[in-house]
Every structure is written in structure tokens, then in C-alpha cells.
N, C-alpha and C positions, 0 to 999 in steps of 0.2 A: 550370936552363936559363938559360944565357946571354945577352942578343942585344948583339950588335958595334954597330960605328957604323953598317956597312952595312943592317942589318936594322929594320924598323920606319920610321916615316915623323918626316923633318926636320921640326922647330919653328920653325925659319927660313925656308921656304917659304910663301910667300903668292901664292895664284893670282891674278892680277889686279893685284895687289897693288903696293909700290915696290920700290926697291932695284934690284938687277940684273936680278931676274925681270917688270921693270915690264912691262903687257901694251902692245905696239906697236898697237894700235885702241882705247885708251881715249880719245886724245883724239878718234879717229874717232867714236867713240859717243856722246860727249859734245856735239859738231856737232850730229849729227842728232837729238838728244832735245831741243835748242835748237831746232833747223829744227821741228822737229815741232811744237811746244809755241806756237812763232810762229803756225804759221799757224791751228793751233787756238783761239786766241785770236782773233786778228786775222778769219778764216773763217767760224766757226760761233760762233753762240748756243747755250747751255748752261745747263743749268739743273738741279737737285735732282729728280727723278724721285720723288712721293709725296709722303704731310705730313711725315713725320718729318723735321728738319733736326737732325743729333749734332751735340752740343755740348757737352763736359766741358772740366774743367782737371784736371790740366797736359798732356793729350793727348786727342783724338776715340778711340774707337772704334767700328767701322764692324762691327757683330755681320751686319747681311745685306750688306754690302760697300757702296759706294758708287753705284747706280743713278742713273745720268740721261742725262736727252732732250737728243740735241745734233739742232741742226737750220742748215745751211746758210744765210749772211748770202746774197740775190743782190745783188750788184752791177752795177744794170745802167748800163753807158754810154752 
């Protein structure tokens, strides 16, 4: 059994991806993951949740994920 060009899936397809197929809201996602990240920084106090602080080279692993306490800066006027 044969399969043509039609059958089975292009190697030249990238979802998301560049080229022709580039997705038209990436650079829309990319805005709001900046807007986001701004004001979580700027907003809230953040902190490691627990004692254990990961710390390996050449990369962290995060075996129970990344846990912590964000808690609102007020700023009052």
C-alpha cells in the first residue's frame, strides 16, 4: 500500500508556526502576556510558597510545580 502526496500529513506545516501559515494573533498574544506579566510585577508581591527554593544547573526542576503566595501591593493615594 501506497500513500500519494495527498494522504498522510505535510512536514511543512507548522501550527502557529512562520512562513505562510504564520498565526495572525501571535503578535496579539504576545501584547497581552507583556500587559499581564507588567502588572504582576508592578501590582503584586510574590513570593516562593514553602522552604524548598529549586535550584539546579544547567536548568530548575519544578517535581511539585511552582507554588506561591501572590498577595496585592495597595496603593493608597
Amino acid at each position: 500500500m501506497q500513500q500519494g502526496p495527498s494522504q498522510g500529513t505535510s512536514k511543512k506545516f507548522t501550527p502557529f508556526g512562520g512562513g505562510t501559515r504564520l498565526c495572525p494573533g501571535s503578535e496579539l498574544a504576545k501584547v497581552e502576556a507583556a500587559f499581564f506579566l507588567h502588572h504582576l510585577v508592578l501590582n503584586f508581591r510574590w513570593k516562593i510558597d514553602g522552604d524548598d527554593i529549586p535550584m539546579a544547573y544547567p536548568y530548575v526542576e519544578f517535581p511539585r510545580g511552582l507554588p506561591i503566595e501572590i498577595e496585592p501591593i495597595c496603593s493608597e493615594s
